[in-house]
C-alpha atoms as one frame of an Amber mdcrd trajectory, in Angstrom:
protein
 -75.353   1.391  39.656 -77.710   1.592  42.504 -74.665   1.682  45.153 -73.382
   4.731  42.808 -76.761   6.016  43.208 -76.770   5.488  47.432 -73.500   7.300
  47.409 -74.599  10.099  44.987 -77.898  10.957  47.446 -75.650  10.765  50.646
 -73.436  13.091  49.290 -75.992  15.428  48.144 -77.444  14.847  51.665 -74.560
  15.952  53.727 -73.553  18.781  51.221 -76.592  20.427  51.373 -76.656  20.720
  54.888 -73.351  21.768  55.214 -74.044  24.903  52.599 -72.724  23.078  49.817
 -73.235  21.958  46.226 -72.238  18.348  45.026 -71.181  18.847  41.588 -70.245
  15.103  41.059 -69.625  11.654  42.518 -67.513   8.807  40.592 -66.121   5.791
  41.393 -61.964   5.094  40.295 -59.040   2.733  40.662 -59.016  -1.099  40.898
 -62.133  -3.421  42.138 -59.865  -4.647  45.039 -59.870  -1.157  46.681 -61.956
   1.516  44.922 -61.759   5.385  45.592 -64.750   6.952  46.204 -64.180  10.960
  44.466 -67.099  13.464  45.495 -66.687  16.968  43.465 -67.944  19.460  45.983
 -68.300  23.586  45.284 -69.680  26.581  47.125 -70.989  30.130  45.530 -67.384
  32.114  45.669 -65.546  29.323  45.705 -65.048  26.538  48.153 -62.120  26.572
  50.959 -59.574  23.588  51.779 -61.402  23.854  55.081 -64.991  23.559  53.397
 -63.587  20.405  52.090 -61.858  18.558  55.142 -65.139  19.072  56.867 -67.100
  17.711  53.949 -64.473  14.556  54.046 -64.483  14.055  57.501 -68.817  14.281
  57.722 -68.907  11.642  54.756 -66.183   9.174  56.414 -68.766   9.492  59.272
 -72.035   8.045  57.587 -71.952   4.080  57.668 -74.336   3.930  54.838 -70.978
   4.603  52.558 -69.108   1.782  53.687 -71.999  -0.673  52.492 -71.513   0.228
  48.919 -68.696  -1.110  49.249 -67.642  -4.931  49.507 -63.959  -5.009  50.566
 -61.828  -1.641  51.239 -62.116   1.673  49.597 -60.591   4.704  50.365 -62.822
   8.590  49.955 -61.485  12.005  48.506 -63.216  14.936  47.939 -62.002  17.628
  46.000 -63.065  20.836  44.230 -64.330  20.221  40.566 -61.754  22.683  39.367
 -61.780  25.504  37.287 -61.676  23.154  34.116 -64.800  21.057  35.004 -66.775
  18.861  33.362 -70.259  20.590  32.442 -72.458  17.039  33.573 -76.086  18.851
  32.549 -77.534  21.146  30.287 -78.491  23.127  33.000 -74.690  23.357  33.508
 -74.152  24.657  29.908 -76.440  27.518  30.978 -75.069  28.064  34.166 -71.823
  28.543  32.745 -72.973  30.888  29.600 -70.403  33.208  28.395 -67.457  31.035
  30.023 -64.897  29.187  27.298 -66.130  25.515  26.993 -64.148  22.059  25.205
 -66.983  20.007  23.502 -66.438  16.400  22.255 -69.435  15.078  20.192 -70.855
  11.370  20.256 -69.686  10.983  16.477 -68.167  13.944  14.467 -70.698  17.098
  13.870 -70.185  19.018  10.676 -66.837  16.682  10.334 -65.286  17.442  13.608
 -64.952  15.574  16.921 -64.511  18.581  18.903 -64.926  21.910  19.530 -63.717
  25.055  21.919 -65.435  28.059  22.572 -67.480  30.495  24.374 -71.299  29.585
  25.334 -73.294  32.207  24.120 -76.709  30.652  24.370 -78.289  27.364  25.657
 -81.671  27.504  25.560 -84.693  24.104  24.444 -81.580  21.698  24.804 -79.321
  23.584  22.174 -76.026  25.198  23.392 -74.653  27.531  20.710 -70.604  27.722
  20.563 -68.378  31.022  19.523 -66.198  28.839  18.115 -62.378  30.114  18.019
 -62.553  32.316  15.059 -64.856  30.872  13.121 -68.526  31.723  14.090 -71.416
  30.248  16.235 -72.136  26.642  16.155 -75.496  25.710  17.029 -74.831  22.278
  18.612 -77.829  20.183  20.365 -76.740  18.723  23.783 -77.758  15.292  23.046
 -75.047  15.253  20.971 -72.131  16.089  23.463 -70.129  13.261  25.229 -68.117
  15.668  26.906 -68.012  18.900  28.072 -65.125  20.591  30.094 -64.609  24.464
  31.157 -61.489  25.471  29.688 -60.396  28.839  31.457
């Protein structure tokens, strides 16, 4: 966890002062040689060019490599227009936009639901739910959250 944590302030680091926002770091594939993804965005959108020059300033700070023990390889991609909302501050950011929520254990019988944020506000997103109503759902209960366009 703390190498995720090295990688995750890097990133930030050399996003920032290239104009960009991180919008998430993770770690995939085998042990033996682990891919290093970093979700990177822009206000009006971020460019393919916005991204090689993201990649290439990343594959140039050492401090990277040392999270590493054996080989790893680095993308860096746009988070998409179905991304995952990480934060509650991302539920609010993305108010009025259609969301897919999947609950820690079933709320009101269900697992999941899809929407459109109306409302997040004290750590409670509420959910016009796909003809049937708002849901009043608190974010502690959310495993996952993805845009769904």
């Amino acid at each position: 966890m703390q190498a995720e944590e090295a990688v995750r302030r890097t990133a930030d680091e050399v996003s920032r002062e290239m104009g960009l926002e991180l919008w998430d770091v993770e770690v995939v594939g085998p042990a033996s040689c682990p891919c290093l993804v970093v979700y990177a965005d822009k206000e009006g959108g971020i460019t393919l060019d916005d991204l090689e020059a993201l990649s290439r300033a990343l594959g140039a700070r050492s401090e990277l490599g040392r999270s590493f023990t054996g080989p790893w390889r680095l993308d860096v991609a746009s988070p998409g227009p179905e991304r995952r909302l990480r934060t509650f501050e991302d539920a609010r950011r993305f108010t009025g936009e259609r969301v897919q929520i999947t609950f820690k254990a079933p709320v009101a019988g269900r697992k999941r639901l899809t929407g459109r944020i109306t409302r997040a506000t004290d750590g409670t997103v509420v959910i016009e739910a796909d003809g049937e109503g708002e849901h009043e759902i608190l974010w502690s209960d959310v495993s996952l959250a993805k845009l769904r366009p």
